[in-house]
C-alpha positions in Angstrom: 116.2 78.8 89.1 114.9 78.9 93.0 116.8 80.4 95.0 118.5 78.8 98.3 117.2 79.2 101.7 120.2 81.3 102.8 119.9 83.6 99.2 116.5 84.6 99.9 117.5 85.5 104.1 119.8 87.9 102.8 117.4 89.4 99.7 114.9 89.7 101.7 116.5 91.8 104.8 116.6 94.9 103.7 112.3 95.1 103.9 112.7 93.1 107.0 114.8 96.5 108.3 112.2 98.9 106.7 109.4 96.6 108.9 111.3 96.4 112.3 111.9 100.2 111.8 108.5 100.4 111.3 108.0 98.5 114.5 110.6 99.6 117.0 110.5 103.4 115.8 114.8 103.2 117.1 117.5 102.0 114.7 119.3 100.0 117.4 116.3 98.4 118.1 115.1 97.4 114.8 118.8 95.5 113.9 118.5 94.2 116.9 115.1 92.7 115.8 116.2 91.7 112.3 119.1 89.8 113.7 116.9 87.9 116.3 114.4 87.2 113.3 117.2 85.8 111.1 118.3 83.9 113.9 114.7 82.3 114.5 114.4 81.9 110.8 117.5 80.3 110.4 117.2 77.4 113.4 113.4 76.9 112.0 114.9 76.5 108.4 113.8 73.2 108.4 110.0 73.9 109.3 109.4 76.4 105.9 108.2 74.6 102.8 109.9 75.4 99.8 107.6 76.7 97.6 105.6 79.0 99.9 105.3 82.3 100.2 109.3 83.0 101.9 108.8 87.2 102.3 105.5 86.6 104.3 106.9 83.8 105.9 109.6 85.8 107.3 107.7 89.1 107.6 105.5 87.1 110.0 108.6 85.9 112.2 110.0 88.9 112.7 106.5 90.8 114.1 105.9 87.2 116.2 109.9 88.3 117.6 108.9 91.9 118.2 105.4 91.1 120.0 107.8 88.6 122.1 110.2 90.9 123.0 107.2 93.7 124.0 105.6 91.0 126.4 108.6 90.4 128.0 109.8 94.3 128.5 106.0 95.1 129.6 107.6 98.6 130.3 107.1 101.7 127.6 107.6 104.8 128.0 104.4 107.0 126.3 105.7 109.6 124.1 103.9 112.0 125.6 105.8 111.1 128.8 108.9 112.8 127.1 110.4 115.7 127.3 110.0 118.0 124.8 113.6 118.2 124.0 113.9 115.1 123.1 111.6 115.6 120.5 113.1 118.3 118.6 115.7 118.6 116.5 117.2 122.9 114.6 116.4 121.4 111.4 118.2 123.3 108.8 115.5 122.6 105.9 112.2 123.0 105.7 112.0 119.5 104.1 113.5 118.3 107.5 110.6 119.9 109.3 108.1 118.4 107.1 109.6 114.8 107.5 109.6 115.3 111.6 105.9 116.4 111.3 105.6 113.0 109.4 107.6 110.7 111.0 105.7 112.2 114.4 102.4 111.6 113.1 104.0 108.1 112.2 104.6 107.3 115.3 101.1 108.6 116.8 99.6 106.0 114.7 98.6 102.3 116.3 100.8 100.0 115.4 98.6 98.0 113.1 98.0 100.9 111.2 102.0 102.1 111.0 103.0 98.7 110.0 100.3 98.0 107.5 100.8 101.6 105.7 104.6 101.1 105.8 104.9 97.6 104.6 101.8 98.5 101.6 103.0 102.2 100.8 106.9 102.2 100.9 107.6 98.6 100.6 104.8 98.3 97.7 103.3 95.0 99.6 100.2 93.3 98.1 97.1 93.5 100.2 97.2 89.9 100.5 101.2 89.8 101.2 100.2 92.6 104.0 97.1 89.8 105.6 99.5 87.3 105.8 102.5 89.2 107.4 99.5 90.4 110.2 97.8 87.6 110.3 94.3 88.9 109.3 91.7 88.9 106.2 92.7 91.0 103.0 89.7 93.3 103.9 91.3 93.7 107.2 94.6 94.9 105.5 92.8 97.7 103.0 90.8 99.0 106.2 94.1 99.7 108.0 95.9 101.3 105.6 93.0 103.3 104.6 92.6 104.5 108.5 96.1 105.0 108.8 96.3 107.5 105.4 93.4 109.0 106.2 94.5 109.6 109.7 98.2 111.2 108.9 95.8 113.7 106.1 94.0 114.9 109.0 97.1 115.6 111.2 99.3 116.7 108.2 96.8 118.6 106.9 94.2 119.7 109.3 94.0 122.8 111.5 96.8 121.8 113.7 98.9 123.0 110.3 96.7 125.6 109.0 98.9 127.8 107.0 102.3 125.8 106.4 101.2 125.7 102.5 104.7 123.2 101.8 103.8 120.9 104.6 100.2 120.9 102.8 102.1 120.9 99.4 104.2 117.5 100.5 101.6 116.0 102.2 99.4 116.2 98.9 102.2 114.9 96.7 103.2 111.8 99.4 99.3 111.0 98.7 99.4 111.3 95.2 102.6 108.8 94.9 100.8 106.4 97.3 97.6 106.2 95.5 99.6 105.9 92.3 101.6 102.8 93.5 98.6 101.5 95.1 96.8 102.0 91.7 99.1 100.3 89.6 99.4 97.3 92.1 95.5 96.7 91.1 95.0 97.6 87.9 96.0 93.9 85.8 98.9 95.0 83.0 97.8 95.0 79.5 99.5 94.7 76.6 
């Protein structure tokens, strides 16, 4: 049974939030971003062909909306323009720290490399369903979310945490969980 047009709109948003999050790093901003990417989808309904790939498809509209929308604001502030303040948060548990530390190393990342490690880790895309959403070669893909994992290790783990053995300790296990999803995404099933 396929699935109508307007079905697969509303089963795919919820990875369309998880990308514009991704993207926009502000919740406001990122259901902004899914709304004007629904929108879009919804007056170009006519131009997808049933039988294509619909998540990449839409995946695609929604970064095309969001590099829009950054070429007409041309204005950013750099985070390291802001004050400090803004920044931190009296976390109550450590687990809260460890997730700031994260979700700031997240957001020193390029943006290739955030999107491509978000969309491939936590939303368990396919390397090829990750090349098509960007736009680039498979190869491509693996490269950035191999830079972008290997670039949160060394700031997660490096000497800028020397001695914060849970940060270390969660950092090792988010790894762990990635490589095993990645793993199982390539390895054929057997039976």
């Amino acid at each position: 049974m396929t699935m109508s047009f307007h079905d697969q709109v509303i089963a795919i948003l919820p990875k369309l939030r998880v990308q514009a999050l991704a993207l926009t790093r502000n919740r406001a901003a990122a259901e902004d971003l899914v709304q004007d990417a629904v929108c879009n989808a919804l007056s170009a309904q006519d131009s997808f062909a049933p039988g294509t790939n619909f998540p990449a498809w839409m995946h695609r509209i929604l970064r095309n909306r969001f590099i829009s929308d950054l070429r007409k604001k041309r204005e950013t502030t750099d985070i390291d323009d802001m004050p400090a303040s803004f920044l931190s948060t009296n976390a109550a548990h450590e687990d809260r720290i460890v997730l700031k530390d994260l979700d700031a190393a997240l957001a020193r990342l390029p943006d290739d490399q955030r999107e491509a490690l978000v969309l491939g880790v936590l939303e368990g895309m396919s390397y090829q369903e990750l090349a098509d959403v960007a736009g680039c070669a498979v190869g491509t893909a693996k490269s950035r979310v191999f830079r972008a994992r290997r670039q949160l290790e060394a700031w997660m783990i490096g000497e800028e945490h020397v001695g914060k053995d849970r940060l270390k300790a969660k950092a090792s296990s988010l790894r762990q969980q990635s490589d095993r999803r990645l793993e199982e995404k390539t390895v054929p099933n057997r039976l």
